[in-house]
N, C-alpha and C positions, 0 to 999 in steps of 0.2 A: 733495304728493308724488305724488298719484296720476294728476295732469294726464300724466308725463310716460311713464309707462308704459302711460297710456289710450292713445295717442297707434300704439304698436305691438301692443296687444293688446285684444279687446272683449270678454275673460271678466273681468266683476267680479268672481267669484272668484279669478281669476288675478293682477287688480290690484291687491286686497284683499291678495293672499298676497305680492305685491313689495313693497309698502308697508310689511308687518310685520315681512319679512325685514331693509329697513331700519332700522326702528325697533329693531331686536334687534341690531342689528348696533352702534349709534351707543349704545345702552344695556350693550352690552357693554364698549364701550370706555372707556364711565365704572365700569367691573366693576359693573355693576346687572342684573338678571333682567328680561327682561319679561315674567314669569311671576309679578312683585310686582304686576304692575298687570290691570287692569279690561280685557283686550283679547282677541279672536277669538286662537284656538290657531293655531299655524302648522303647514299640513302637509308635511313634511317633503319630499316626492316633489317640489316645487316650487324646492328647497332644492339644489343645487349643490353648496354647498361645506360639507354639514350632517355628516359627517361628516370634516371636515379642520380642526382647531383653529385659532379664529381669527387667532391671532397668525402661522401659519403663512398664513391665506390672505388676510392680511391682505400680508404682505412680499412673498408671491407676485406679488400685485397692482399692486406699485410697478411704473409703464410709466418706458421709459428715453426719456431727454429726450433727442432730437435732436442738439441743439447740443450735450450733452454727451458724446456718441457720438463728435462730431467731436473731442473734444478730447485725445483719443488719440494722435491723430498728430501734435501739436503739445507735446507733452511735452518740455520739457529733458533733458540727460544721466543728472542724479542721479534726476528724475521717471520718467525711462522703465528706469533699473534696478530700481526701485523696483514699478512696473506691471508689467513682467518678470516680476518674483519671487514679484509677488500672483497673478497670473494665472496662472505655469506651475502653482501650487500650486492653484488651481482649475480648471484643463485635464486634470489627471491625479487630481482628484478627492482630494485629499490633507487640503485642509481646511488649517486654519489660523484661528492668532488675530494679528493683525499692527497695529504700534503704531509710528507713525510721526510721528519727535517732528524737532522744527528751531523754530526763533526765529521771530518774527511777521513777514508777508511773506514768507514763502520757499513762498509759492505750496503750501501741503501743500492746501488746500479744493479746487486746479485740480486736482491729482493724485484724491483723493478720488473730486472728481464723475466724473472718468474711467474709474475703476474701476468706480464703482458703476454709470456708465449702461453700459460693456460688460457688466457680469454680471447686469444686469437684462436687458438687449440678448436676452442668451441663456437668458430664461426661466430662470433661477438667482437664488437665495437670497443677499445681502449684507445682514447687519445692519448700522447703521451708527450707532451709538453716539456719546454727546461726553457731555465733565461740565458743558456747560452747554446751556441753551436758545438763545442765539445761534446757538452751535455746531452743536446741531443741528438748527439751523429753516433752516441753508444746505445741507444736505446731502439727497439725496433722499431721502424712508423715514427721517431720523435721528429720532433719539429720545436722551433724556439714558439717564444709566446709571440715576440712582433711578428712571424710569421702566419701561425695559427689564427690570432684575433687581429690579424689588417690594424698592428699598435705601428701607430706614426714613430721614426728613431728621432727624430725632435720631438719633444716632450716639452709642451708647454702649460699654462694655466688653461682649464677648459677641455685639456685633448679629451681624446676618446677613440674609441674603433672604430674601424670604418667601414664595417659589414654589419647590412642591414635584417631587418627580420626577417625577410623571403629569401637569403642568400644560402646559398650550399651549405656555408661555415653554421650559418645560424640555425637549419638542419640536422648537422652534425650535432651540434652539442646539444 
C-alpha cells in the first residue's frame, strides 16, 4: 500500500500515516477498530476527513461516471418527469425520499444511474439503496437496505435498526 503514496511523498512518516489511514478506513467498513490491533497511532493532523463521519465521507466520495452524466439527456417521457421531480426537489434543497416502482425492463436502473451521476456531478449527497445485492451492485454508491440501516437478517416481532441517533448512518440521512 505504501509503494503508491511513496511515489508523491518522501516523508516516511507521512507514508506510514496514509497507509494507516487506509487501513482504518477498510477496518471501519467491516465496523472493526484499528485500535483492537498491534499498529502505530494515527495522527490526526494528517487526517482530512477525521472529523466528518465515515458514512458521510464515504458517499461524498462517490465521483460520477461520465457516461452516466450523458444519460440525462437521453431520458424518455415517463423517465425525464420522473428526473424533473427528483431533481427540482434537490435544486431547492427540499430533500426527499422517492420510490420509483414499474415492472422489469421499463429502464427504472437507466433513470437511477442518471440521477445519481448528476447529483454526484454536483458534489451532493444521493444514497442509493435496493433490497438486493444485484440491485445494488448496478447502481453507483448502492448498497442494500440491511446494509445501510444496521436491518437485523432475522426479522422478528419488535425488530428494528440498529443505528442510533449520534451514529454516522443517522447523519447521513
Amino acid at each position: 500500500m505504501s509503494e503508491d503514496y511513496r511515489h508523491n511523498n518522501q516523508s516516511t512518516f507521512m507514508v506510514e500515516q496514509m497507509v494507516l489511514m487506509d487501513i482504518q478506513k477498510l477496518l471501519q467498513s467491516m465496523q472493526k477498530d484499528i485500535k483492537m490491533y498491534p499498529l502505530p497511532d494515527i495522527d490526526n493532523t494528517y487526517d482530512a476527513s477525521h472529523d466528518i463521519p465515515r458514512e458521510i465521507f464515504e458517499e461524498a466520495s462517490i465521483e460520477a461516471n461520465e457516461d452516466d452524466v450523458a444519460l440525462s439527456d437521453t431520458l424518455n417521457e415517463e423517465q425525464r418527469a420522473a428526473y424533473d421531480e427528483i431533481m427540482s426537489s434537490v435544486d431547492t434543497e427540499d430533500g426527499g425520499l422517492f420510490f420509483v416502482d414499474g415492472p422489469g425492463r421499463t429502464e427504472k436502473t437507466y433513470l437511477y444511474r442518471a440521477v445519481l451521476a448528476t447529483i454526484h456531478s454536483h458534489k451532493k449527497i444521493a444514497v442509493a439503496i435496493a433490497t438486493s445485492g444485484v440491485a445494488a451492485s448496478i447502481m453507483p454508491g448502492g448498497r442494500t437496505a440491511h446494509s445501510c440501516f444496521k436491518i437485523l437478517l432475522t426479522i422478528d416481532n419488535g425488530a428494528f435498526c440498529t443505528f442510533t441517533k449520534q451514529s454516522g448512518t443517522a447523519k447521513l440521512l
